[in-house]
Chimera marker file (.cmm) of the C-alpha trace (Angstrom):
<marker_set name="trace">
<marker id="1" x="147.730" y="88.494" z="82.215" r="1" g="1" b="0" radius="0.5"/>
<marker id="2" x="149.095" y="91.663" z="83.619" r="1" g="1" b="0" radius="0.5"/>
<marker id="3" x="146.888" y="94.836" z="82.883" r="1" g="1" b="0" radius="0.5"/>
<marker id="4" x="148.757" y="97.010" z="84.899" r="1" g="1" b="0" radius="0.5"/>
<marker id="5" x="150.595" y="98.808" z="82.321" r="1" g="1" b="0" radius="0.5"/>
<marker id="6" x="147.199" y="98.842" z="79.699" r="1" g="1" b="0" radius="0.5"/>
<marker id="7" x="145.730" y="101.456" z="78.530" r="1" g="1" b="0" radius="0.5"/>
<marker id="8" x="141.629" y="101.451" z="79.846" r="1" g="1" b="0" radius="0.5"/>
<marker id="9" x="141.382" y="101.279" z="75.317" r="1" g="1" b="0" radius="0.5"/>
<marker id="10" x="143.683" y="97.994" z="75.857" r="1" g="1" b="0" radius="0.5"/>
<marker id="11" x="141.620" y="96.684" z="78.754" r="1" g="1" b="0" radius="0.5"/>
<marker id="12" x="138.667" y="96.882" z="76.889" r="1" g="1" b="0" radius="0.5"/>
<marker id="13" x="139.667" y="95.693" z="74.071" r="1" g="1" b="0" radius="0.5"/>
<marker id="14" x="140.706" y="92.412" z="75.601" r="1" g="1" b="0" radius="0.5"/>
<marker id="15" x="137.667" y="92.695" z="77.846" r="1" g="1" b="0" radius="0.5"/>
<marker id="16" x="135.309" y="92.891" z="74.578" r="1" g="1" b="0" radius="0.5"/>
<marker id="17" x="137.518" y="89.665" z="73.200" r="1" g="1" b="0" radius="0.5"/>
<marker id="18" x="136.912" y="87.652" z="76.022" r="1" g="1" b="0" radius="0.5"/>
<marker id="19" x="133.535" y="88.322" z="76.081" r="1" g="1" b="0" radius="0.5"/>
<marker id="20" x="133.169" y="87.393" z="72.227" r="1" g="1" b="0" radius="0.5"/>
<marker id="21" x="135.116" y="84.266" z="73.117" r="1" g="1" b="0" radius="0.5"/>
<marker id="22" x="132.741" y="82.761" z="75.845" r="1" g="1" b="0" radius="0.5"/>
<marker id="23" x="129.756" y="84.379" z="75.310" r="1" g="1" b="0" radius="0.5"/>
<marker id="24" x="129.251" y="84.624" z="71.040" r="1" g="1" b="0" radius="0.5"/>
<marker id="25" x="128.445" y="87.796" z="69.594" r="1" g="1" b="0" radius="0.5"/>
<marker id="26" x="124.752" y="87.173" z="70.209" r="1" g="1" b="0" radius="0.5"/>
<marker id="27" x="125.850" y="86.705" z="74.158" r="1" g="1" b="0" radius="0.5"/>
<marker id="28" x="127.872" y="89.696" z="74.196" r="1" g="1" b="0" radius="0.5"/>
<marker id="29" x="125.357" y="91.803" z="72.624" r="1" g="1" b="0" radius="0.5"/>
<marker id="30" x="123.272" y="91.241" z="75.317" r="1" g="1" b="0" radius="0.5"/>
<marker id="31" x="125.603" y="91.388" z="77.920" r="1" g="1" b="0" radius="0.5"/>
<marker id="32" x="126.345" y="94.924" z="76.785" r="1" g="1" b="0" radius="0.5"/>
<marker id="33" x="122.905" y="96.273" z="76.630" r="1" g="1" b="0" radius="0.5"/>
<marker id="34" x="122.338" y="94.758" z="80.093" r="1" g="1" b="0" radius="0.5"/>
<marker id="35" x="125.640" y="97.189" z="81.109" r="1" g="1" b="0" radius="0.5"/>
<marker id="36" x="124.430" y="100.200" z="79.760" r="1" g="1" b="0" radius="0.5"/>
<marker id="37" x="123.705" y="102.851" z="82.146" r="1" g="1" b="0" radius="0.5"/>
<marker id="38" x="120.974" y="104.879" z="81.458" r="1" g="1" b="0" radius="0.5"/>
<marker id="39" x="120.811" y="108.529" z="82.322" r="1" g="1" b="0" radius="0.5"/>
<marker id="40" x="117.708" y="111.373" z="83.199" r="1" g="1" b="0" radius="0.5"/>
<marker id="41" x="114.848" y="110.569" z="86.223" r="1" g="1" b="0" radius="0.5"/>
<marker id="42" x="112.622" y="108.054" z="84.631" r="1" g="1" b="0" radius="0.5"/>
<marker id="43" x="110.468" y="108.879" z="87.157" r="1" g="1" b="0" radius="0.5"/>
<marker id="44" x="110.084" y="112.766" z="86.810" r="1" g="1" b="0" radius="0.5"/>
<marker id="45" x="109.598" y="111.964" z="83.579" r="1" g="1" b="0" radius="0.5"/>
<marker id="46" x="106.839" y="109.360" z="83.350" r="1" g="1" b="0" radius="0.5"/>
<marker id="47" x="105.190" y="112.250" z="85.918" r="1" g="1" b="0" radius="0.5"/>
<marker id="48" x="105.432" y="114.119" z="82.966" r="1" g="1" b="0" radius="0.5"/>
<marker id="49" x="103.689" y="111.822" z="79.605" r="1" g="1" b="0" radius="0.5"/>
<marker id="50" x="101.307" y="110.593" z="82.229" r="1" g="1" b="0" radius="0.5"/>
<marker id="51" x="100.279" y="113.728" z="84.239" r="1" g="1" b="0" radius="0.5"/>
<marker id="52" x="98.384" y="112.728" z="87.348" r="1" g="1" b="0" radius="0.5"/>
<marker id="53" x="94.884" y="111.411" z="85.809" r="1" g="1" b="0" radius="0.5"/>
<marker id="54" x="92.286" y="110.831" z="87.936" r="1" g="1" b="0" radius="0.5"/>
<marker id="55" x="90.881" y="106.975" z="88.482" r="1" g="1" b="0" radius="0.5"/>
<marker id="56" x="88.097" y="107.595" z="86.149" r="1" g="1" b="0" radius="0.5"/>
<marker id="57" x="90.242" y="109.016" z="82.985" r="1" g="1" b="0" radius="0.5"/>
<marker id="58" x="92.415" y="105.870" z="83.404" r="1" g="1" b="0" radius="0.5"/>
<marker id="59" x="89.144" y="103.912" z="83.431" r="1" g="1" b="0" radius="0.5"/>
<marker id="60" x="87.685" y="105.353" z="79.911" r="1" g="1" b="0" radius="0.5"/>
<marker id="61" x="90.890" y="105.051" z="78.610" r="1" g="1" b="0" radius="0.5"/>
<marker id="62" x="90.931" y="100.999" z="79.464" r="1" g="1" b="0" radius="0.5"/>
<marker id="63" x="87.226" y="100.943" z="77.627" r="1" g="1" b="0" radius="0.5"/>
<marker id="64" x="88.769" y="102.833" z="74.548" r="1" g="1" b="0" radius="0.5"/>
<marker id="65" x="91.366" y="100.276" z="74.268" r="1" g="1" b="0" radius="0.5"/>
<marker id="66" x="89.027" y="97.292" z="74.993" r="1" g="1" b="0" radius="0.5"/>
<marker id="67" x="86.591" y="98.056" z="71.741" r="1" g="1" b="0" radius="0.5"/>
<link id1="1" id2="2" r="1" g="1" b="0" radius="0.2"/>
<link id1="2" id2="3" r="1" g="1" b="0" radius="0.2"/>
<link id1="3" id2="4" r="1" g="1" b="0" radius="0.2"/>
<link id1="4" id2="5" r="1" g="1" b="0" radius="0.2"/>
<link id1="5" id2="6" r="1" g="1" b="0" radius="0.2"/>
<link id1="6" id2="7" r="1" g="1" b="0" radius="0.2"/>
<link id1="7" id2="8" r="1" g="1" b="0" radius="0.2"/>
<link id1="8" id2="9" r="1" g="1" b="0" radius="0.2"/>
<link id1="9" id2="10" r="1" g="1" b="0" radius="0.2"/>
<link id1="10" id2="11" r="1" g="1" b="0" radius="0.2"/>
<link id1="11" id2="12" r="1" g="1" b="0" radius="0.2"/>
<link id1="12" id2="13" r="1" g="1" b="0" radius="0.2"/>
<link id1="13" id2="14" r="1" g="1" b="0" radius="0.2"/>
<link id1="14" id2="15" r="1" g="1" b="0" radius="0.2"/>
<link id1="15" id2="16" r="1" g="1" b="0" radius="0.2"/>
<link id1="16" id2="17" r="1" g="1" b="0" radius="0.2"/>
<link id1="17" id2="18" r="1" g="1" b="0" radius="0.2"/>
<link id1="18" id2="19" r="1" g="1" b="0" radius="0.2"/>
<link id1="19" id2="20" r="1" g="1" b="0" radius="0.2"/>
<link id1="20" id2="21" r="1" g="1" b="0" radius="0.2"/>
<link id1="21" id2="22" r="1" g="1" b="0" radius="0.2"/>
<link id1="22" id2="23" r="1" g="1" b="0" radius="0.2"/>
<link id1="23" id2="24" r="1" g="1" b="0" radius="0.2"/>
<link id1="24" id2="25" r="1" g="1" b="0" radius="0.2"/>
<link id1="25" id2="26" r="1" g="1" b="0" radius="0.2"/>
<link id1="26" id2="27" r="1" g="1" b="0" radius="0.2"/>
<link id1="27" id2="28" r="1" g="1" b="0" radius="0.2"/>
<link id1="28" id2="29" r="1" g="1" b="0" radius="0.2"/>
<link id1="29" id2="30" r="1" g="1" b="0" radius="0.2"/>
<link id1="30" id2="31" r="1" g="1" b="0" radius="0.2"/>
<link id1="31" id2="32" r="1" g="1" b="0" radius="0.2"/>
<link id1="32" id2="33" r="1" g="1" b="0" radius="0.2"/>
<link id1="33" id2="34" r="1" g="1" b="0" radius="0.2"/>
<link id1="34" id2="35" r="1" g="1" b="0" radius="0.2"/>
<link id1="35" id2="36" r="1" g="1" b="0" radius="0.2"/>
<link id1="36" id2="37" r="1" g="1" b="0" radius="0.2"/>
<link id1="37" id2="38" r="1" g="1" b="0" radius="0.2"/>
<link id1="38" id2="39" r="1" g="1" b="0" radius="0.2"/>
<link id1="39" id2="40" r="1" g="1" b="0" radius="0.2"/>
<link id1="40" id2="41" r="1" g="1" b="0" radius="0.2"/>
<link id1="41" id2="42" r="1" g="1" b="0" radius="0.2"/>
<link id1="42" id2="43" r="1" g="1" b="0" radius="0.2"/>
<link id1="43" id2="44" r="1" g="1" b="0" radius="0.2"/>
<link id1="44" id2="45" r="1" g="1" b="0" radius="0.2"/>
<link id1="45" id2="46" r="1" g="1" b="0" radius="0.2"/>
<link id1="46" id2="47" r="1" g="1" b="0" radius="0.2"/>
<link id1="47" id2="48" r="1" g="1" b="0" radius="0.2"/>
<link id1="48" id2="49" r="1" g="1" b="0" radius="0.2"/>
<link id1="49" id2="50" r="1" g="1" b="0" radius="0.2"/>
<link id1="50" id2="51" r="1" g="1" b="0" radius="0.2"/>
<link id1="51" id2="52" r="1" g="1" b="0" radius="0.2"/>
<link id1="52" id2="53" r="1" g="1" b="0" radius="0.2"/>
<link id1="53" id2="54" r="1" g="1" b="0" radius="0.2"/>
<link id1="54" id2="55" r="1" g="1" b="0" radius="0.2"/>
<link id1="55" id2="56" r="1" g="1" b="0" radius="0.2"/>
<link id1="56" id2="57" r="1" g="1" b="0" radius="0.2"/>
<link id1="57" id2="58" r="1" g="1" b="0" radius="0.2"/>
<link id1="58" id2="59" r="1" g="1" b="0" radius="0.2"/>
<link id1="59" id2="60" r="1" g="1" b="0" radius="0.2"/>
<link id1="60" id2="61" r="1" g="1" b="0" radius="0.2"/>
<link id1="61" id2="62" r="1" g="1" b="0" radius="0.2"/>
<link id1="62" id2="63" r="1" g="1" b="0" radius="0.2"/>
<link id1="63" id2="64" r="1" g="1" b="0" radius="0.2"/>
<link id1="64" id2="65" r="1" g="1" b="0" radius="0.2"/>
<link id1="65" id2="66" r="1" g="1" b="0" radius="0.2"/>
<link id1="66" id2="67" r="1" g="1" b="0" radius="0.2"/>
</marker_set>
């Protein structure tokens, strides 16, 4: 198949079908989400919701969720 003169809508159309064609929609799905790029600094922001506790906050946080 010649993709040359396909529009990147075309190609992606037929790239979608041929992925619903070997892999089944459940396959694709996944295939997708495994594609996605993600965007941000996961790590400047897990900095962020977890702060910088010290070894003994983290340790009476493990007790809380123990009981």
């Amino acid at each position: 198949m010649n993709v040359e003169n396909k529009t990147l809508q075309e190609i992606r159309y037929l790239g979608l079908e041929a992925l619903l064609q070997h892999l089944e929609v459940v396959g694709m799905i996944r295939f997708l989400q495994y594609q996605e790029k993600g965007y941000g600094d996961y790590s400047k922001e897990r900095h962020n919701w977890l702060g910088n506790p010290e070894i003994d906050e983290i340790a009476e946080e493990i007790k809380k969720l123990k009981k």
